[in-house]
Each structure stands twice: as structure tokens, then as C-alpha cells.
C-alpha positions in Angstrom: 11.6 -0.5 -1.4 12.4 1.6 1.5 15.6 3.5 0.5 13.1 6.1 -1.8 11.4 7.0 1.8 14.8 7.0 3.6 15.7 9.7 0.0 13.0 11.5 0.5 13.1 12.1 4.3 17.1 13.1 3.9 16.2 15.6 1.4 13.9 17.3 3.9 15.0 16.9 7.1 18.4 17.1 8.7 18.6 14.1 10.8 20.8 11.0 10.9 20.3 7.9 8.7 19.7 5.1 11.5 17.0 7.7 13.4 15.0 8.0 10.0 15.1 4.3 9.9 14.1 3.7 13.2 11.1 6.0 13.1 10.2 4.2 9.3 10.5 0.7 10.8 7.8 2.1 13.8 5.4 3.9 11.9 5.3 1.7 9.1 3.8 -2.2 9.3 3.1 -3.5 5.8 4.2 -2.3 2.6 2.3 -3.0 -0.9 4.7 -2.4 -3.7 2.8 -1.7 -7.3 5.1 -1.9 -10.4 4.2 -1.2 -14.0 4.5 -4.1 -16.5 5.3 -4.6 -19.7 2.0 -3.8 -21.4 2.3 -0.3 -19.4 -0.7 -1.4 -16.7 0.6 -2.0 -12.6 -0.1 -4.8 -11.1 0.7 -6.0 -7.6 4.0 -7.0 -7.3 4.6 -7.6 -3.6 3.5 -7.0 0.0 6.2 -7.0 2.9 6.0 -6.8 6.3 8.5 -4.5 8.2 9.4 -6.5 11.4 11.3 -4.3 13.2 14.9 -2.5 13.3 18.3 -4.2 13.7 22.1 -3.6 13.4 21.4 -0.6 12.0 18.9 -1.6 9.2 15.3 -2.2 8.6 14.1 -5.8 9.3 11.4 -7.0 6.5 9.7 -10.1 5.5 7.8 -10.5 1.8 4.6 -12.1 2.5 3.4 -12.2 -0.9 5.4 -12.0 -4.0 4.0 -12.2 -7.9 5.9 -14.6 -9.6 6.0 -15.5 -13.9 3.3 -17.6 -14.9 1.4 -17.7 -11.3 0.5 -14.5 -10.3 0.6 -13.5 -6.8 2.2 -16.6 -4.4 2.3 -16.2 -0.8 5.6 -17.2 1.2 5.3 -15.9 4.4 2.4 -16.4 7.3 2.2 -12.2 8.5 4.4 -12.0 12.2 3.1 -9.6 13.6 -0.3 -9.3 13.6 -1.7 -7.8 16.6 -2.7 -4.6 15.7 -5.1 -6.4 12.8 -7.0 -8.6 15.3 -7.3 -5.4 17.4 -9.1 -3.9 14.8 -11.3 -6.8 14.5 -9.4 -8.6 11.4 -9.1 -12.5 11.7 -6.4 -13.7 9.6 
């Protein structure tokens, strides 16, 4: 999910792999990925949470995931959830 940002950032700026990653893995906190099925609508397909970067690579964590037959299944309780609750969001 993240290697089209890490593309996209390359093309534009002129700075090294691990600092683009660092900076995605600080700025970004949850990622909802939308993917087009086969009758051509999109539908949720899963949300991540981006924990952090390590050994050179961006640490994530799917917290939901859509699976054949049952829809959207959750498999992970969110980590990191401070910045939610600060905002007033009770999980």
C-alpha cells in the first residue's frame, strides 16, 4: 500500500528512500485502502495502522481486512490510539 506514496515522493523530490519513509511512517497514522471489485463498484478492502519505522522499513498492522463471504472482519485492536481519545473519540 505504501510503495505508490514512496513512487510518487521519488519522482518529485530528490531525497533518500529510508528519509521518505521515515517522514511517511510520522505523518501518516491509519490507512483506508478502497479497491474496485469485480462488478466494477469499490468497496472497502482494508484499514491498517502504520506503527512506526524499523530496520529500515515501515511498521504496519491491518486492523480490519474484507474477507470472501463475510465482508469486513476485524483482526487487530488499533495500537496506538492516543491522538483519537485526544480528539475526544472513545474506542
Amino acid at each position: 500500500m505504501l510503495s505508490r506514496i514512496e513512487t510518487m515522493t521519488l519522482m518529485g523530490i530528490d531525497l533518500p528512500l529510508e528519509a521518505i519513509r521515515r517522514q511517511i511512517a510520522s505523518g501518516v497514522d491509519v490507512l483506508v485502502h478502497l479497491g474496485r471489485m469485480r462488478d466494477k463498484s469499490r468497496k472497502l478492502l482494508e484499514i491498517t495502522e502504520v506503527c512506526g519505522f524499523e530496520n529500515g522499513e515501515i511498521q504496519t498492522r491491518p486492523l480490519y481486512r474484507r474477507e470472501e463471504g463475510k465482508g469486513l472482519v476485524k483482526v487487530n485492536t488499533l495500537l496506538h490510539c492516543e491522538k483519537m481519545e485526544r480528539a475526544g473519540i472513545k474506542l
